[in-house]
ZAVO-362360 format. One record per residue (C-alpha): x, y, z; residue number from 1; residue in three letters; chain. Coordinates in nm, 3 decimals. Layout:
N
+---------+---------+---------+-----+------+-----+
!      c1 !      c2 !      c3 ! seq ! type ! mol !
+---------+---------+---------+-----+------+-----+
!       X !       Y !       Z ! NUM !  Ala !   A !
...
+---------+---------+---------+-----+------+-----+
END
This chain:
274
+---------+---------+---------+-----+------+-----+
!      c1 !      c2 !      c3 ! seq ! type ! mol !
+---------+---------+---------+-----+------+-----+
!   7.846 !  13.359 !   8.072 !   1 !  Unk !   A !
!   7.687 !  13.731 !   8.098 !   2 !  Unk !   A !
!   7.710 !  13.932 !   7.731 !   3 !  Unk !   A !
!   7.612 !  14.346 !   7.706 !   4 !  Unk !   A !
!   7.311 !  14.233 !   7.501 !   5 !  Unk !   A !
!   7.177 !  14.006 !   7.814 !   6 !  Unk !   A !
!   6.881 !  14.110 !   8.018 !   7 !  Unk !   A !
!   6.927 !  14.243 !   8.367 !   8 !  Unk !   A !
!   6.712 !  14.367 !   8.635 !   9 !  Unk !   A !
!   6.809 !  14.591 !   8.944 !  10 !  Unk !   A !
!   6.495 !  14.466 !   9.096 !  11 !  Unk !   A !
!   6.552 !  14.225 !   9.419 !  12 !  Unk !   A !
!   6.428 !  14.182 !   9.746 !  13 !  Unk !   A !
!   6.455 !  14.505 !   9.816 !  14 !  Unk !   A !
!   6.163 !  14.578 !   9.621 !  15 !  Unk !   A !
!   5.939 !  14.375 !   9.801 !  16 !  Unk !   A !
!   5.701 !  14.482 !  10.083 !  17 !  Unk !   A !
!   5.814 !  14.435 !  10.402 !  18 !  Unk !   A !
!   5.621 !  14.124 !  10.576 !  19 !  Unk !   A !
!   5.335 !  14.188 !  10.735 !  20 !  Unk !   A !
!   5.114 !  13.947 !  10.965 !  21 !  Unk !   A !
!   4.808 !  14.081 !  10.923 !  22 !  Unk !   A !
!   4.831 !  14.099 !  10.573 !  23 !  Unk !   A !
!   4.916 !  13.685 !  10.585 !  24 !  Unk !   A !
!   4.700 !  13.382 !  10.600 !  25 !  Unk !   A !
!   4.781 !  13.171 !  10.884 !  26 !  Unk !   A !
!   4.966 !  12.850 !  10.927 !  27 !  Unk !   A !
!   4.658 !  12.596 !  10.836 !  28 !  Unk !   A !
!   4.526 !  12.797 !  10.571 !  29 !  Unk !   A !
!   4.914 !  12.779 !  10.418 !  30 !  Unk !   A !
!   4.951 !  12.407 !  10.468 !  31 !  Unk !   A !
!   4.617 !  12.391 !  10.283 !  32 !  Unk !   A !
!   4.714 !  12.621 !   9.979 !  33 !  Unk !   A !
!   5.047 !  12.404 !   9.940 !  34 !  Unk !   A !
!   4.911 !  12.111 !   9.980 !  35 !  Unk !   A !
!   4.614 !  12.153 !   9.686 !  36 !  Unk !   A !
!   4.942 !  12.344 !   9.486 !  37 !  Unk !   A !
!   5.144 !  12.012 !   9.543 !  38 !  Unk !   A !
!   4.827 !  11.800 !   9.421 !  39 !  Unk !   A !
!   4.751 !  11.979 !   9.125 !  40 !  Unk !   A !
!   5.105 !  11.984 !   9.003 !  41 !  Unk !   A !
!   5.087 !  11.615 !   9.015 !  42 !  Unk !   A !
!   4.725 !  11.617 !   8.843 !  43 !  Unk !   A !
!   4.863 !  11.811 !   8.566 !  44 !  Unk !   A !
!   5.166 !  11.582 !   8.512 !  45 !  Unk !   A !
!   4.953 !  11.312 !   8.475 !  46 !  Unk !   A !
!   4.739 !  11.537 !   8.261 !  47 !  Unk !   A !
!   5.029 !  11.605 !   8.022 !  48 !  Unk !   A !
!   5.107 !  11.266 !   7.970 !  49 !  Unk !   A !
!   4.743 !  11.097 !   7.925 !  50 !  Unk !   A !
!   4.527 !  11.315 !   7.780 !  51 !  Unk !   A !
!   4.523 !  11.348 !   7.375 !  52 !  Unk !   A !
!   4.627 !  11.660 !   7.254 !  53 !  Unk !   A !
!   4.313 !  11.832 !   7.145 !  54 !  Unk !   A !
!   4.133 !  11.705 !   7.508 !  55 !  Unk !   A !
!   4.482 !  11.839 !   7.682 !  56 !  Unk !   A !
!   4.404 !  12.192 !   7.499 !  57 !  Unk !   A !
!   4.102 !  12.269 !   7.664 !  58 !  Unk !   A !
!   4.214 !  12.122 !   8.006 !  59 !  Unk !   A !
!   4.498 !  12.376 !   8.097 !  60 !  Unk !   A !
!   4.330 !  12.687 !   8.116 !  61 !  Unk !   A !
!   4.090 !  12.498 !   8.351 !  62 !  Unk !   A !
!   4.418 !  12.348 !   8.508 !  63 !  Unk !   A !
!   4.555 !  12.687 !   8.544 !  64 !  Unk !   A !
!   4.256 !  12.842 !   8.685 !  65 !  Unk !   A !
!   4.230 !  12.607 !   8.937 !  66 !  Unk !   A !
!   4.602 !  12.631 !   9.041 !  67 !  Unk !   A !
!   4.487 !  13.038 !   9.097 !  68 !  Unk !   A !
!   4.200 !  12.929 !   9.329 !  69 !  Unk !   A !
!   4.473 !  12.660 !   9.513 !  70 !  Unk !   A !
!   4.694 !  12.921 !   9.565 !  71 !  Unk !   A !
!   4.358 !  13.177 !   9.700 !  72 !  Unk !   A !
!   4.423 !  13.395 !   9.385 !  73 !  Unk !   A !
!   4.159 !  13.587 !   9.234 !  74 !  Unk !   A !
!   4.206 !  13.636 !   8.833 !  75 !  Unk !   A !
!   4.012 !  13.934 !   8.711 !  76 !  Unk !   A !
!   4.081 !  13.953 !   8.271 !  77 !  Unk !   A !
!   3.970 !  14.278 !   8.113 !  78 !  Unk !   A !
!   3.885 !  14.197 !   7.738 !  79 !  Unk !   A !
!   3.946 !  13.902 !   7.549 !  80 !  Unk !   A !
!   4.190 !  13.711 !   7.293 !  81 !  Unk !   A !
!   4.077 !  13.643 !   6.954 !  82 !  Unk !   A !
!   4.119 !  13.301 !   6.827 !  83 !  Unk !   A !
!   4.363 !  13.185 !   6.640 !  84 !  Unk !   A !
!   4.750 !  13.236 !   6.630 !  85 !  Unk !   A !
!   4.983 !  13.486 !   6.680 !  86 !  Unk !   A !
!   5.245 !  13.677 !   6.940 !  87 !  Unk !   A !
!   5.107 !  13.771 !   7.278 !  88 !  Unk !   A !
!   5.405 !  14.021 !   7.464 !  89 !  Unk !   A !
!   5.337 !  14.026 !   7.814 !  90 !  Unk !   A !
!   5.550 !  14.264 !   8.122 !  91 !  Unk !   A !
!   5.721 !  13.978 !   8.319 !  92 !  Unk !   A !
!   5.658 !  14.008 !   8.725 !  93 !  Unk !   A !
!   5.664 !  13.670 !   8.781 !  94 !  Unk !   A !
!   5.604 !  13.313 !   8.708 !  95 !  Unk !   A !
!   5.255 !  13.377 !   8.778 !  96 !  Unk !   A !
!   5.222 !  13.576 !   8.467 !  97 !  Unk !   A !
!   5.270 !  13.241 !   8.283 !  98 !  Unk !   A !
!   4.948 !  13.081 !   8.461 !  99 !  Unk !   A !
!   4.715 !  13.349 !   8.406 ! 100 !  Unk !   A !
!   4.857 !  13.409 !   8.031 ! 101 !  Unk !   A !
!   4.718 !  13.060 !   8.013 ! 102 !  Unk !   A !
!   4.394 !  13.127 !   8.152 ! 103 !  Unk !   A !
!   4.348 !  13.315 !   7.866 ! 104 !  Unk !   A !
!   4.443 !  13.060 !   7.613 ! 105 !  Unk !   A !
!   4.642 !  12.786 !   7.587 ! 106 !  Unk !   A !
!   4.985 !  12.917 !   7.454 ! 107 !  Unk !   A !
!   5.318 !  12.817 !   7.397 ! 108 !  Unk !   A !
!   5.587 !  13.006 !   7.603 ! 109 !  Unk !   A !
!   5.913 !  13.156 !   7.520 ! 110 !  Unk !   A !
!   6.145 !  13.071 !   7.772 ! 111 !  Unk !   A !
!   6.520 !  13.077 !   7.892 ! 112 !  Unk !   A !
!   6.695 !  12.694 !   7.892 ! 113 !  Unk !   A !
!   6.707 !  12.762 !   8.298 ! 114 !  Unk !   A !
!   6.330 !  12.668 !   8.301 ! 115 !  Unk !   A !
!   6.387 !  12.318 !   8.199 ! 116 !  Unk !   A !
!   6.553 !  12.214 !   8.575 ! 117 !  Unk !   A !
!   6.254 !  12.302 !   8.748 ! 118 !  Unk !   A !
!   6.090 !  12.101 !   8.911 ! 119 !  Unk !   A !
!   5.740 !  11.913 !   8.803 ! 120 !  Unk !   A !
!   5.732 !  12.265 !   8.631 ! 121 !  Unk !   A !
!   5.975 !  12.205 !   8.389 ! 122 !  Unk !   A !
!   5.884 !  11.869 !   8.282 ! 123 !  Unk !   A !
!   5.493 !  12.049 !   8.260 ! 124 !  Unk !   A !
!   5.678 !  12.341 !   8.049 ! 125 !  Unk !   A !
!   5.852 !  12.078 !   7.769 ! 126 !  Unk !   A !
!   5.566 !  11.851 !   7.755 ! 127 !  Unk !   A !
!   5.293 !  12.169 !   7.643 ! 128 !  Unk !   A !
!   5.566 !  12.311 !   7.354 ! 129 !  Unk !   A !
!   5.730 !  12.564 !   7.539 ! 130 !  Unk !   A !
!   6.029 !  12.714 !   7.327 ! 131 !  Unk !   A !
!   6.323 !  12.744 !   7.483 ! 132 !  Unk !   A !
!   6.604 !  13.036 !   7.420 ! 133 !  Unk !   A !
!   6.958 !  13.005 !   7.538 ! 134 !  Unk !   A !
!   7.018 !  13.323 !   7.631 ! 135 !  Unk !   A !
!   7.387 !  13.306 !   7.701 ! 136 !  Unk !   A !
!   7.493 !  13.244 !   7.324 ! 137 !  Unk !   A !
!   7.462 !  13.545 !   7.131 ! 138 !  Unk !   A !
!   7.475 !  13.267 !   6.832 ! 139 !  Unk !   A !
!   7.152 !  13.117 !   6.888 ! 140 !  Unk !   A !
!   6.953 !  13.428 !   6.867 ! 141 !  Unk !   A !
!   6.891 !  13.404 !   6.463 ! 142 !  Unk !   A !
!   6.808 !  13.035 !   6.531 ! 143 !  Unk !   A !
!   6.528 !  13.130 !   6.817 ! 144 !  Unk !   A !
!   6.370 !  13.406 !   6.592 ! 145 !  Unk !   A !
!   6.374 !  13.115 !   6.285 ! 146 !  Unk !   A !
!   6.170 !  12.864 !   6.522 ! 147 !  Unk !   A !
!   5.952 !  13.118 !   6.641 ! 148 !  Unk !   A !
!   5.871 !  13.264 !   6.333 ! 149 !  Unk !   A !
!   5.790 !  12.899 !   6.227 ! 150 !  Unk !   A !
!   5.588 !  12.782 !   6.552 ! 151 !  Unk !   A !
!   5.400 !  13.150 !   6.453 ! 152 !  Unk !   A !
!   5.319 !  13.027 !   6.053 ! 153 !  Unk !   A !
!   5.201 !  12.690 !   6.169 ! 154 !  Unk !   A !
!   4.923 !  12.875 !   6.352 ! 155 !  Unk !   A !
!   5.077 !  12.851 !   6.704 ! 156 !  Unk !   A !
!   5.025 !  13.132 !   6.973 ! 157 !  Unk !   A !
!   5.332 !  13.184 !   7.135 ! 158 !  Unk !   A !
!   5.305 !  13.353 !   7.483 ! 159 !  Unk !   A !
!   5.676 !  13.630 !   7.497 ! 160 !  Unk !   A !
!   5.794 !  13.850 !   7.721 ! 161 !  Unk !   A !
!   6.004 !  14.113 !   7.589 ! 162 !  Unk !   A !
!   6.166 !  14.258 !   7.905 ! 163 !  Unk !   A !
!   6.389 !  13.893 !   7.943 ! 164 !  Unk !   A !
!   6.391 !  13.886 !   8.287 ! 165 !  Unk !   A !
!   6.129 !  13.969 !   8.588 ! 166 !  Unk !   A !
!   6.096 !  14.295 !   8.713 ! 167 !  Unk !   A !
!   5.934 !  14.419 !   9.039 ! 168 !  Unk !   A !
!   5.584 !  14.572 !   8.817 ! 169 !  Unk !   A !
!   5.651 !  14.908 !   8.975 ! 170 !  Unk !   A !
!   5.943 !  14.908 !   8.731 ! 171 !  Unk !   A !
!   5.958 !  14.779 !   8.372 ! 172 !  Unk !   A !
!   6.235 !  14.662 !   8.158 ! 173 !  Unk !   A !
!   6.339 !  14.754 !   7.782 ! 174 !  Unk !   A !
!   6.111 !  14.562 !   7.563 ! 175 !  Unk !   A !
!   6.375 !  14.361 !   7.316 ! 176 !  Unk !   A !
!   6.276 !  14.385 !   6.958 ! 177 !  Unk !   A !
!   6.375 !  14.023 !   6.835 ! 178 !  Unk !   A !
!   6.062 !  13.859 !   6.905 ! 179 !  Unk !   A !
!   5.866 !  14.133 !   6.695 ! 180 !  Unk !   A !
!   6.103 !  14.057 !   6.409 ! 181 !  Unk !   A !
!   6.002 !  13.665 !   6.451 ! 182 !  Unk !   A !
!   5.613 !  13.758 !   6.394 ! 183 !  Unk !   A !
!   5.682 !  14.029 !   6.117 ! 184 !  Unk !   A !
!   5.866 !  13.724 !   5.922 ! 185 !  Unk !   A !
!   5.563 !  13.481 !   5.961 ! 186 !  Unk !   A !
!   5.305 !  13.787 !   5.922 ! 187 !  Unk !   A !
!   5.125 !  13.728 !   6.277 ! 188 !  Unk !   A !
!   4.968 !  13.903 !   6.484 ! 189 !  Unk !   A !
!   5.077 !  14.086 !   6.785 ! 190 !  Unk !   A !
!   4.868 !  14.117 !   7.092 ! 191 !  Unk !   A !
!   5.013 !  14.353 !   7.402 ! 192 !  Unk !   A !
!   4.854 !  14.215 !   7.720 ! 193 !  Unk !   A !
!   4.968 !  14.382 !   8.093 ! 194 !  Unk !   A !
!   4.981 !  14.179 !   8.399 ! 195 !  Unk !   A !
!   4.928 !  14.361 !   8.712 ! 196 !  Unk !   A !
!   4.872 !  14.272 !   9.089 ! 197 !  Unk !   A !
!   4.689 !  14.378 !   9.385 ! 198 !  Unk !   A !
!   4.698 !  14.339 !   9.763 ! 199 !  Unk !   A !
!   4.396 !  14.215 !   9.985 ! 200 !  Unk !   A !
!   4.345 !  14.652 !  10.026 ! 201 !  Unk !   A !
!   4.299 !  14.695 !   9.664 ! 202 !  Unk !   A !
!   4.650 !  14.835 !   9.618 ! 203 !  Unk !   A !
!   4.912 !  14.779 !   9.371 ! 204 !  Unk !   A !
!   5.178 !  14.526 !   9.519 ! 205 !  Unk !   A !
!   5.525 !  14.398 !   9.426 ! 206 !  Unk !   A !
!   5.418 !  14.104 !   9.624 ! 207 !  Unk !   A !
!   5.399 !  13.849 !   9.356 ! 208 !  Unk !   A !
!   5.722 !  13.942 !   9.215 ! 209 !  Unk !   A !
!   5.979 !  13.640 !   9.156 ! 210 !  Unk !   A !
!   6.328 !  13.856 !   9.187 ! 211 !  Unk !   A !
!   6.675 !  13.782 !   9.221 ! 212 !  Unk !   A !
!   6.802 !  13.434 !   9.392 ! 213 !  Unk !   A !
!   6.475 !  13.383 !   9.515 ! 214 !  Unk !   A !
!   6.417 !  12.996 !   9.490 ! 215 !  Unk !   A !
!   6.088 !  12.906 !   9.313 ! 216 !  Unk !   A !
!   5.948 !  12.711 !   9.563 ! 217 !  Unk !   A !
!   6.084 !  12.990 !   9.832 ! 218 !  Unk !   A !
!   5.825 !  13.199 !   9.586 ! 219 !  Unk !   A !
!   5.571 !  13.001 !   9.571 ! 220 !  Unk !   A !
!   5.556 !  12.966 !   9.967 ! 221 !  Unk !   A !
!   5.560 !  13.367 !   9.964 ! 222 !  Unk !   A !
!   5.275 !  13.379 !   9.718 ! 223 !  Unk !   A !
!   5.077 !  13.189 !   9.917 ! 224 !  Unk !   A !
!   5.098 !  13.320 !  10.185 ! 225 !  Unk !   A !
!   4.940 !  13.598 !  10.089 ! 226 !  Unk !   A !
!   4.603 !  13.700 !  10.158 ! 227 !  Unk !   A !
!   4.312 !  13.815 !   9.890 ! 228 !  Unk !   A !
!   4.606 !  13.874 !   9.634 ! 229 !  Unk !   A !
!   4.466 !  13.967 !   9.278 ! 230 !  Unk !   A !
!   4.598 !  13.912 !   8.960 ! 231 !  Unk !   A !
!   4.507 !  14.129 !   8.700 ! 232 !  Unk !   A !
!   4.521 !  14.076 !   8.340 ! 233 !  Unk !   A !
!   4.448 !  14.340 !   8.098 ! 234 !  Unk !   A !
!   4.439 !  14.246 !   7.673 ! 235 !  Unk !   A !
!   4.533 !  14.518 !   7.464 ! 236 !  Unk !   A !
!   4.466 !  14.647 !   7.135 ! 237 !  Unk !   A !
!   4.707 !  14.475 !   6.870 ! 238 !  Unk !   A !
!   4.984 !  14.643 !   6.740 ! 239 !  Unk !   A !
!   5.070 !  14.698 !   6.364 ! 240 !  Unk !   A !
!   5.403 !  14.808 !   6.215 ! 241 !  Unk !   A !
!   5.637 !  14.716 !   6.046 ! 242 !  Unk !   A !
!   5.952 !  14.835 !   6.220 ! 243 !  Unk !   A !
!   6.075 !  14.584 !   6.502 ! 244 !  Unk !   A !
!   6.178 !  14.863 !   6.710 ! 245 !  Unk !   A !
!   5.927 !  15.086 !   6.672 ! 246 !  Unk !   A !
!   5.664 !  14.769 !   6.781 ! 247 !  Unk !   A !
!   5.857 !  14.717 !   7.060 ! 248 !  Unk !   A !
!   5.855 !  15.088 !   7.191 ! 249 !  Unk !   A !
!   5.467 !  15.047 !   7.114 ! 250 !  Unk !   A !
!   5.424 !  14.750 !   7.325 ! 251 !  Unk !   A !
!   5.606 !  14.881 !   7.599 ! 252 !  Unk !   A !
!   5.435 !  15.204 !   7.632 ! 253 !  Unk !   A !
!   5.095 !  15.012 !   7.644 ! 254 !  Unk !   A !
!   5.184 !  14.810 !   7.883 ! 255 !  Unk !   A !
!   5.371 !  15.078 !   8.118 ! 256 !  Unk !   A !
!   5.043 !  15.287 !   8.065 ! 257 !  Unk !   A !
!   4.851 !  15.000 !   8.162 ! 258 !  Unk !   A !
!   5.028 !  14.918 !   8.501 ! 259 !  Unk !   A !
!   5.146 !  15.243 !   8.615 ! 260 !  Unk !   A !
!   5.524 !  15.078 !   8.582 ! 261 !  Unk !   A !
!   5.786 !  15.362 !   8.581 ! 262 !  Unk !   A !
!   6.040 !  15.280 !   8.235 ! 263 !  Unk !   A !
!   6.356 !  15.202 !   8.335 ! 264 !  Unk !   A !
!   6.649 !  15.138 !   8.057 ! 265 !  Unk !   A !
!   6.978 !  14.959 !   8.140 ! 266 !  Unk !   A !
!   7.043 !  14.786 !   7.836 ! 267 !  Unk !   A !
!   7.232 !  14.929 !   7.550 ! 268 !  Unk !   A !
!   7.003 !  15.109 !   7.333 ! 269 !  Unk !   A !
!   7.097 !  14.853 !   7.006 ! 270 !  Unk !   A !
!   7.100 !  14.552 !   7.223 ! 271 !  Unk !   A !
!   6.889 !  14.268 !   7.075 ! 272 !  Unk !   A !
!   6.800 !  14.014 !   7.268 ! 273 !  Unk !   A !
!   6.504 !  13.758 !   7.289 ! 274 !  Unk !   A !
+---------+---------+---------+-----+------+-----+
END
């Protein structure tokens, strides 16, 4: 059920470059990167499941990192996260932002119910405290800011993205304010960080971008096909405020100035969303 206040992208495949062979691995290299993707996933479930909590928080951003390298992905992070809790808003591209967010620190993520049904991924996502928001009840939307104001006091970093949906990463989304109001209420920290990719020339790429129907796995196959893709991850200074809406214009004009992303606003102006 689709509400005003829901996130929507024009982005699709349209916004993709066209496919281009010499810009592609070939057919053995693929098999390989799919094959080492298919392992690790299994690695990590068993990972999830066996390792004690503390030994499990400084194995995924190894895990992570090495899904990256599977996948031939180089991961280039300009500046660091300080330790400790708090809110890290991030542009959404793809599902690839949620691996190198990770990189950076283990985090919880803030993600629609959808997520759940993936495959290996999903059971991955529940089992590491990912918080889930329902996105097509209006109603829950006091209830998510509640649990992540509370995940936010118990010391928990909770990776966000504002924009709700993916975008291409030549074009950005309206960053929602409700997650801004969820760290104002447990007194957190906020930490902007831009995620940005590049092709095999050195050029800024839609490539990565996970848009429209596109299946996950039909994504996955597409990213890795892909040849000397770079992700690029780029922390920040922290915002302070004290107005939801004005921390969300912040964030967004940080991150738009960080990745060149042109603004573009469908949403209502008042719409709140997480």
């Amino acid at each position: 059920m689709n509400h005003s206040w829901m996130p929507e992208s024009p982005c699709g495949p349209e916004c993709l470059p066209p496919r281009d062979p010499g810009t592609e691995v070939g057919r053995l290299r693929l098999a390989l990167r799919i094959g080492i993707t298919v392992g690790l996933l299994l690695i990590g479930s068993a990972m999830v499941l066996a390792l004690p909590s503390s030994l499990r928080q400084r194995a995924v951003p190894k895990w992570f990192r090495m899904l990256l390298r599977g996948l031939g992905i180089r991961l280039e992070v300009d500046g660091t996260l300080k330790p400790g809790g708090g809110l890290v808003v991030c542009n959404h591209v793809s599902w690839l932002d949620v691996v190198a967010l990770q990189v950076l620190t283990p985090m919880k993520m803030l993600a629609k119910v959808e997520v759940r049904s993936w495959p290996v991924l999903g059971s991955l996502a529940g089992r590491v405290g990912t918080v889930y928001i329902d996105r097509d009840r209006l109603s829950a939307l006091p209830g998510a800011v509640a649990t992540i104001a509370d995940e936010l006091r118990a010391g928990s970093v909770i990776g966000t993205f504002p924009e709700g949906t993916t975008w291409c990463g030549s074009a950005s989304g309206k960053f929602r304010p409700a997650v801004f109001q969820a760290a104002l209420d447990a007194g957190a920290r906020m930490q902007p960080v831009a995620v940005r990719f590049r092709d095999g020339r050195g050029k800024l790429t839609t490539g990565a971008a996970f848009l429209g129907d596109t299946s996950l796995a039909d994504s996955v196959f597409s990213v890795a096909r892909m040849r000397g893709l770079v992700v690029e991850v780029v922390v920040l200074p922290e915002l302070t405020g004290t107005d939801r809406k004005v921390l969300a214009r912040q964030a967004q004009d940080a991150i738009t100035g960080a990745t060149g992303a042109r603004r573009t606003h469908t949403e209502p102006a008042e719409a709140l969303a997480a």
